[in-house]
Backbone bond lengths (Angstrom), bond angles and torsions (degrees), N, CA, C in turn:
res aa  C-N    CA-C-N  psi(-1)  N-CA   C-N-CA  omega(-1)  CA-C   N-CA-C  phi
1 X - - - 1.436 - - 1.522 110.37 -
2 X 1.724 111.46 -57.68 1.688 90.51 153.91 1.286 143.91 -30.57
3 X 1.316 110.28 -53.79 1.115 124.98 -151.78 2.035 95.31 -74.46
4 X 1.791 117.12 -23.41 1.203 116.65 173.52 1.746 106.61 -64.53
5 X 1.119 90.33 -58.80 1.316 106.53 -168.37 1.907 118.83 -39.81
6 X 1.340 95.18 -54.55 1.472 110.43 159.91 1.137 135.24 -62.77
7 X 1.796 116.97 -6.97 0.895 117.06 164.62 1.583 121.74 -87.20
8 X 1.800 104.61 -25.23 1.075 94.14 -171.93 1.314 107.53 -101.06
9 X 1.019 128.72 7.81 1.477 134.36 157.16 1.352 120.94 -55.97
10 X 1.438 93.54 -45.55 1.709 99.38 177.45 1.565 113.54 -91.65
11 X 0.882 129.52 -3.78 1.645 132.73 163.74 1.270 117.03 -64.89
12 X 1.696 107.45 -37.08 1.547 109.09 -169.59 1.610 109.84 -54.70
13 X 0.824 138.74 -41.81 1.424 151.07 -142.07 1.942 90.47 -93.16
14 X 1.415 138.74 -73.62 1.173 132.97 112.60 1.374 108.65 56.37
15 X 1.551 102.03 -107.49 1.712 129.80 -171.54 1.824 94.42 -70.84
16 X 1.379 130.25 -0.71 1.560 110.94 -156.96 1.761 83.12 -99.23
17 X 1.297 118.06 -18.42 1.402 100.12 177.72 1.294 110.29 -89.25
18 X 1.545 138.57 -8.84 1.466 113.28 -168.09 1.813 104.55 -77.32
19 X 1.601 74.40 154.35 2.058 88.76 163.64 1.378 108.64 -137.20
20 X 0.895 105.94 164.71 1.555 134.56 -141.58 1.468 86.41 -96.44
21 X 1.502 161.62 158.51 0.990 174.20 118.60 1.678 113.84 -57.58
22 X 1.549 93.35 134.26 1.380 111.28 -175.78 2.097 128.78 -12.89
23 X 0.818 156.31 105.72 0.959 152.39 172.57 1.573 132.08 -59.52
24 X 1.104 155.87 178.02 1.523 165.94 136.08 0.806 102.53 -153.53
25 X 1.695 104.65 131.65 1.489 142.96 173.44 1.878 104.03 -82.30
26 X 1.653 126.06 72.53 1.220 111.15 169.34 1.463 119.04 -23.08
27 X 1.709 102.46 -75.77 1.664 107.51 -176.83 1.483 127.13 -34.96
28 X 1.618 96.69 -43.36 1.467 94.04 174.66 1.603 134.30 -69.28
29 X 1.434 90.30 -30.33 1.405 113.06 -173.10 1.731 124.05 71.91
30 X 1.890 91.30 33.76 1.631 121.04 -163.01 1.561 85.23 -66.78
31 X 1.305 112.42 170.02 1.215 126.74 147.43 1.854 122.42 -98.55
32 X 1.211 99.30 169.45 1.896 88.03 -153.48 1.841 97.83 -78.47
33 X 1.710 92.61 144.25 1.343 100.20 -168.47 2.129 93.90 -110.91
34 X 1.040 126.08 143.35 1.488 119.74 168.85 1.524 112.94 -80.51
35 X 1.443 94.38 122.30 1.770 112.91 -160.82 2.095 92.12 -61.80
36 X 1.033 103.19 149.68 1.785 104.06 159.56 1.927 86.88 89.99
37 X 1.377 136.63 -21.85 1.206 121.14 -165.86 1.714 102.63 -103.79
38 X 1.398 126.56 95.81 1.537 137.81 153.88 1.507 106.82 0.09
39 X 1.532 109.39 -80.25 1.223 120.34 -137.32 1.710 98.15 -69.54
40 X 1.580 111.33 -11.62 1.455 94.10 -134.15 1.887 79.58 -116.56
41 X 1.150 107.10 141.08 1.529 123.09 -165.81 1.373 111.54 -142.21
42 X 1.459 123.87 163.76 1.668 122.88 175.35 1.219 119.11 -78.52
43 X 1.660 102.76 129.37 1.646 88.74 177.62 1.788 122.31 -61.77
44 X 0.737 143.01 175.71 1.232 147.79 -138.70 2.040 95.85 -130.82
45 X 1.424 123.07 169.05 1.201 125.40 -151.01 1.486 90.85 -130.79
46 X 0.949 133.67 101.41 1.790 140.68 150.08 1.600 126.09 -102.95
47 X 1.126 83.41 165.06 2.141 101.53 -176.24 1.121 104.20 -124.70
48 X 1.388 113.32 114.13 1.814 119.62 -165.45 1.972 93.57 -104.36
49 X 1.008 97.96 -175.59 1.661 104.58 177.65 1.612 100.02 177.77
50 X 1.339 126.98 142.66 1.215 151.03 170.72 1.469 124.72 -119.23
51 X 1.217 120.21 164.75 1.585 120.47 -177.25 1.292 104.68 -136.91
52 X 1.275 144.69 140.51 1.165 142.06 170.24 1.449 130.61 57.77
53 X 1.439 108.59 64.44 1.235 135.69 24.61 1.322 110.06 -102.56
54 X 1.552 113.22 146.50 1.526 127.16 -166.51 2.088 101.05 -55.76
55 X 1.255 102.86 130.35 1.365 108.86 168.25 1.462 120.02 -155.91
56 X 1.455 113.81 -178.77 1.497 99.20 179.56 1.992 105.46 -166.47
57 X 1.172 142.79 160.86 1.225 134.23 -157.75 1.997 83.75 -154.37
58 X 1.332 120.29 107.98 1.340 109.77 149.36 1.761 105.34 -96.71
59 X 1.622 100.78 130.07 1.554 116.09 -165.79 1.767 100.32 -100.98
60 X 1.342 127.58 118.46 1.218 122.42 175.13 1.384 103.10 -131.42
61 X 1.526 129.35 107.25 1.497 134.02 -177.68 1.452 111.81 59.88
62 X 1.143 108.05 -105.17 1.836 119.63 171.42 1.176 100.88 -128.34
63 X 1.301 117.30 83.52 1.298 114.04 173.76 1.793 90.84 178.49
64 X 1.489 94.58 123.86 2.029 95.90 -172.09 1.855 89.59 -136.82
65 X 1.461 111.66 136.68 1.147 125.20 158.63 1.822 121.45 -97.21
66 X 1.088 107.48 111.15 1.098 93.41 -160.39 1.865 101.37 -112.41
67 X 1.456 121.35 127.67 1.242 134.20 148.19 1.511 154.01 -82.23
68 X 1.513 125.66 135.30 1.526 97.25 -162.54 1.629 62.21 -150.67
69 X 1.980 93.47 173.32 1.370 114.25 170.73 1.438 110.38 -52.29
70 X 0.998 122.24 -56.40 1.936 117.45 177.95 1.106 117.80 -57.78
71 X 1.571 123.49 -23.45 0.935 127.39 -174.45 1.876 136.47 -104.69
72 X 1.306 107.44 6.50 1.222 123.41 -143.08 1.459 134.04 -37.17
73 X 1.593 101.12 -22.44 1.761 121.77 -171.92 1.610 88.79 -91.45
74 X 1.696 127.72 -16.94 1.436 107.95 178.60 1.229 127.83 110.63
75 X 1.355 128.56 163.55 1.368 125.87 -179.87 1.440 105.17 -156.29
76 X 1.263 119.51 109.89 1.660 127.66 167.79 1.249 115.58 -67.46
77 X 1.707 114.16 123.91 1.624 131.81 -165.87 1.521 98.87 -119.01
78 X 0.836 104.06 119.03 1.897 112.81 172.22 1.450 94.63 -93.67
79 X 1.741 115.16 115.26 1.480 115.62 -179.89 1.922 101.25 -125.49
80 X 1.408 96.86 161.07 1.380 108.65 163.15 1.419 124.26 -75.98
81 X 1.401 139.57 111.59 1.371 118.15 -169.10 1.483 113.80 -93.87
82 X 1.272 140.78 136.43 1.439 129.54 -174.05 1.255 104.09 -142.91
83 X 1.100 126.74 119.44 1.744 159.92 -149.93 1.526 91.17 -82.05
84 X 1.701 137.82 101.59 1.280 117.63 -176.18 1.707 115.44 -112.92
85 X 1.634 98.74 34.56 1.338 112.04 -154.79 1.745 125.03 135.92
86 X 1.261 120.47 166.49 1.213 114.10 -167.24 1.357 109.83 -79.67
87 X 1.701 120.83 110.67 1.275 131.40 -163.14 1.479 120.75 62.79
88 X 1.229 124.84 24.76 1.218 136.54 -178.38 1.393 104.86 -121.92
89 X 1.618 117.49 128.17 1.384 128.04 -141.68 1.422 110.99 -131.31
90 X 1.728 134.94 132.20 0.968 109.40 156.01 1.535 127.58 -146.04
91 X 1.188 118.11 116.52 1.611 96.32 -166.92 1.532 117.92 -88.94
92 X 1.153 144.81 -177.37 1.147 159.78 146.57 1.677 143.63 -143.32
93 X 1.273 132.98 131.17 1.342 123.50 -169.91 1.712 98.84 -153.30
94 X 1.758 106.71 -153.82 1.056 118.01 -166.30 2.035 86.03 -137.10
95 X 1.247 112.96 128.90 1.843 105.92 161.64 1.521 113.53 -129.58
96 X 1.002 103.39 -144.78 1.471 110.82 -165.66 1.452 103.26 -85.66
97 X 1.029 147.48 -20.65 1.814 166.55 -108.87 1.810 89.02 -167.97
98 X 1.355 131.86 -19.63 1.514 112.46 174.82 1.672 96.17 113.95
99 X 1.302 92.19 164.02 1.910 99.10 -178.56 1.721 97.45 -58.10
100 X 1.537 94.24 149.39 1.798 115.45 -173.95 1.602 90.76 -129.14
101 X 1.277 109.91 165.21 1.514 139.56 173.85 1.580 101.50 -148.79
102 X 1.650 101.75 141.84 1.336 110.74 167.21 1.913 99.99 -150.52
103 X 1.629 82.56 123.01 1.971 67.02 174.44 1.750 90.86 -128.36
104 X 1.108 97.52 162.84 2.098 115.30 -167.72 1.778 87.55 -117.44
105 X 0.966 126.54 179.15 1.428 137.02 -168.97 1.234 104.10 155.08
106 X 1.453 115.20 139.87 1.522 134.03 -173.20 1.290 100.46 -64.47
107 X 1.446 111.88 137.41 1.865 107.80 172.60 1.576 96.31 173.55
108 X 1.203 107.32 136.66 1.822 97.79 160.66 1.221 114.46 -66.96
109 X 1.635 110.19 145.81 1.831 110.20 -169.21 1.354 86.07 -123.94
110 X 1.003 127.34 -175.90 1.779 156.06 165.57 1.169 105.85 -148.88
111 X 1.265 148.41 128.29 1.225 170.54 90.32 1.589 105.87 23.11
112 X 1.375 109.20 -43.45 1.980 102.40 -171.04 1.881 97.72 90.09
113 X 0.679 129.01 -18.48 1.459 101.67 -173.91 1.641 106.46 -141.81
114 X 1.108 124.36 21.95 1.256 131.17 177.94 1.622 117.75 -149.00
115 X 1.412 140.72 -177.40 1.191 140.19 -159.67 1.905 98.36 -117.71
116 X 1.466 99.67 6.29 2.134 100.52 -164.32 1.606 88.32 -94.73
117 X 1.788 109.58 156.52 1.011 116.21 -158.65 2.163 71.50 -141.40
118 X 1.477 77.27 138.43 1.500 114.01 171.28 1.756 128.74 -89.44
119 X 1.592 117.33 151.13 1.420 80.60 -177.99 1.905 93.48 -113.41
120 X 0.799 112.44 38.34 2.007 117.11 -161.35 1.295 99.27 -156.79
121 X 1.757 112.68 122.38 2.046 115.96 161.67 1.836 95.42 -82.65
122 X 0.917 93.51 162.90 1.735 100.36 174.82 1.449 91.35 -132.95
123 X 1.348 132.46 171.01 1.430 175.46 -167.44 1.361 104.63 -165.47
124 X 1.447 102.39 139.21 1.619 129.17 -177.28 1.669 92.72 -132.66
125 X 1.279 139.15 144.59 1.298 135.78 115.80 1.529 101.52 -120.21
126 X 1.464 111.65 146.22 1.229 127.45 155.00 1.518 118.82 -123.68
127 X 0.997 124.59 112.80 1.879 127.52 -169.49 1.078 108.03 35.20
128 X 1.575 153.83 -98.97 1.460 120.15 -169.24 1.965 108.98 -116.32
129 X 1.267 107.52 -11.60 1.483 125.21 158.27 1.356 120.45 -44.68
130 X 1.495 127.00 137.68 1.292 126.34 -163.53 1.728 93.84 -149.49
131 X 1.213 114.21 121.99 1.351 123.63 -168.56 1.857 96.50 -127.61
132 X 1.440 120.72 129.45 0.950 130.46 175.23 1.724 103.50 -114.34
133 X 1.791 123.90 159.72 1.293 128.81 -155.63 1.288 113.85 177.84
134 X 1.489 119.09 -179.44 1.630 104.45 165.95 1.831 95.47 -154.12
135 X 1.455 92.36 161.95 1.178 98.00 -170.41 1.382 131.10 -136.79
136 X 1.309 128.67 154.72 2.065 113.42 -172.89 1.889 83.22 -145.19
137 X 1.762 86.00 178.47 1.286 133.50 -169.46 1.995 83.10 -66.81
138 X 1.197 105.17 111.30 1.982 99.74 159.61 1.436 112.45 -41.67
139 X 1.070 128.86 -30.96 1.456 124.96 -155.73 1.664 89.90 -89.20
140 X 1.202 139.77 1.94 1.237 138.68 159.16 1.805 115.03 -85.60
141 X 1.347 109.34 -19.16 1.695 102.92 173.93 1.692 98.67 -89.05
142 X 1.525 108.47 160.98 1.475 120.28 -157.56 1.405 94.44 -82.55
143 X 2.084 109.76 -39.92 1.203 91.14 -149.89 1.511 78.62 -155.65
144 X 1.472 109.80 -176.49 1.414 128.46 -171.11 1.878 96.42 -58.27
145 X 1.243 134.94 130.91 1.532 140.22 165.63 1.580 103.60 61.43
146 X 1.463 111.76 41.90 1.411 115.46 -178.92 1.231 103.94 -117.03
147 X 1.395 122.29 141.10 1.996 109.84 179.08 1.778 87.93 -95.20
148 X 1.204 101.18 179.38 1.301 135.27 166.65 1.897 117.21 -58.67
């Protein structure tokens, strides 16, 4: 019975260092969050859109497709996502066009050319280009290239 006891006494210390290795949420289609760390959470999935000049960014974890008139079939951006507040968003990377930034932030948006109201402003820079937009939850458009 000692000899249990002492064992598990001395194990505790042992098991107090393991950590759990990175996670992904298939279902969600989260990007991986480090298990045991509070602060640090999945970035979240939005549908941005711009006007003048027409563009658009579907955002999934770290990973943004981004569309513009020149561009229309797209360009895949591998970004950093960094949580800058509650629902306040920001990614960053390096693409073909030079390091980009995009941050989302809670705000009513308008589009400019329609009567639909947004619940996210977006910011775009890509190398010296600056694209302004607004953005929501996808699960608010009806359908594939549909706004809200």
């Amino acid at each position: 019975m000692r000899a249990i006891l002492l064992l598990a006494v001395m194990s505790g210390p042992l098991l107090a260092g393991c950590v759990r290795p990175a996670t992904t949420s298939a279902a969600s289609g989260t990007s991986p969050v480090p298990a045991g760390n509070a602060q640090a959470r999945p970035a979240p999935r939005f549908k941005v859109i711009g006007t003048e000049p027409f563009w658009g960014i579907d955002v999934d974890g770290d990973r943004l497709h981004f569309t513009s008139m020149e561009n229309q079939a797209g360009s895949m951006l591998e970004a950093v996502p960094k949580a800058m507040g509650d629902s306040h968003w920001q990614w960053a990377g390096e693409g073909e066009a030079g390091p980009f930034a995009l941050e989302i932030a809670p705000g009513d948006c308008s589009d400019g050319m329609s009567d639909r109201r947004y619940a996210y402003t977006a910011n775009l820079r890509i190398g010296a280009k600056a694209y302004r937009g607004c953005a929501d939850d996808p699960a608010r458009w009806s359908g594939e290239r549909e706004q809200p």
